[in-house]
C-alpha positions in Angstrom: 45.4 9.7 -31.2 44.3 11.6 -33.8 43.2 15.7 -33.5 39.1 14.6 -34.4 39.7 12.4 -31.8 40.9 14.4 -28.9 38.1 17.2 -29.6 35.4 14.4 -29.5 37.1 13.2 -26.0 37.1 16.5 -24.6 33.7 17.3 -25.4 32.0 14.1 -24.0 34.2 14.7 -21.2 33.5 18.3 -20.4 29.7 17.2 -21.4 29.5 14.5 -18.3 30.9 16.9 -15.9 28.6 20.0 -16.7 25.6 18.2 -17.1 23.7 17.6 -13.7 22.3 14.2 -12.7 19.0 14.0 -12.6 16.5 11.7 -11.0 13.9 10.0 -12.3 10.8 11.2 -11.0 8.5 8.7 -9.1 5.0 8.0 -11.4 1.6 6.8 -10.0 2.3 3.0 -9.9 5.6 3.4 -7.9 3.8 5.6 -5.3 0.7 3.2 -5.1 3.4 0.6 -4.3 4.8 2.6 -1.6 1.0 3.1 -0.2 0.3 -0.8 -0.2 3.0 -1.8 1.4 2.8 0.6 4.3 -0.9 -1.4 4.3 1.0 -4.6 4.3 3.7 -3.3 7.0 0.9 -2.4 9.2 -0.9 -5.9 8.5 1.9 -7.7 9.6 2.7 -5.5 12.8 -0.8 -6.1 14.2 -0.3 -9.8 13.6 2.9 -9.8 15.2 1.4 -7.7 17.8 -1.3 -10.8 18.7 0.4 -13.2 21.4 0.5 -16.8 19.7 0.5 -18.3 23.2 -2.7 -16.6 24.7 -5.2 -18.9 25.7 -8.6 -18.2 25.8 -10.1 -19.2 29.8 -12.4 -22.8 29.3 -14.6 -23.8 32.0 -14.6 -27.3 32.9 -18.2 -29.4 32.3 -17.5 -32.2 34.7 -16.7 -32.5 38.0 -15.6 -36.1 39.5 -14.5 -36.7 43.3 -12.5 -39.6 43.7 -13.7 -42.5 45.4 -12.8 -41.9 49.5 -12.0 -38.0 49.6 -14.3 -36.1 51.7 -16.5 -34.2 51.4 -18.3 -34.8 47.9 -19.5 -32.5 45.7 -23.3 -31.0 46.4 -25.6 -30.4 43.6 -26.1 -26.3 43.5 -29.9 -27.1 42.8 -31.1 -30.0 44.6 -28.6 -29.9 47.5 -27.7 -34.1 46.4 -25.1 -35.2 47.7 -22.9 -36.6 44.6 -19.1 -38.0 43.5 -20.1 -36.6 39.8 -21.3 -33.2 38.9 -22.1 -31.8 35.6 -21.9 -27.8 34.5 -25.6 -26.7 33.6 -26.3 -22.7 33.0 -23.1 -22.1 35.3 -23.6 -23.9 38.2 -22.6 -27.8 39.0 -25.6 -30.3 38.9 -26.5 -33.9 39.6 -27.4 -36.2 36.9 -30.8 -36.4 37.4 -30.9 -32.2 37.6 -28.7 -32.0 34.4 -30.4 -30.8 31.7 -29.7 -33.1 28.5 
């Protein structure tokens, strides 16, 4: 190795391990990045949060009481006596009080 050599060795040497690392500072689109996926972390908590298996409560619209069991159903606005019942406003009704 030739003198020229060894100076230009020691000086990229001795450059490397004064000069400090630096880091390259974050600009606008990197930090926007950061702020949207927060948004997008956040999203996808709340959806995870939401039980997949919750069922929303139904309310049945027809009533049937099988031929033989006792008693039968009673209309809730007539008082009729009947093995089939319909939902109407809330309450079970006869055919002939159903409202169609």
């Amino acid at each position: 190795m030739s003198e020229r050599e060894r100076e230009c060795e020691s000086e990229s040497e001795s450059e490397s391990e004064s000069a400090p690392e630096l880091e390259p500072e974050p600009d606008s689109t990197s930090a926007s990045t950061d702020d949207s996926q927060v948004e997008t972390d956040t999203a996808e908590a709340d959806a995870a949060d939401a039980d997949p298996h919750e069922l929303t409560p139904s309310l049945a619209t027809y009533a049937v009481q099988p031929p033989g069991a006792e008693p039968a159903h009673t209309c809730e606005q007539c008082d009729t006596v009947s093995r089939r019942l319909w939902r109407d406003d809330g309450r079970f009704v006869c055919p002939e009080c159903k409202v169609w």
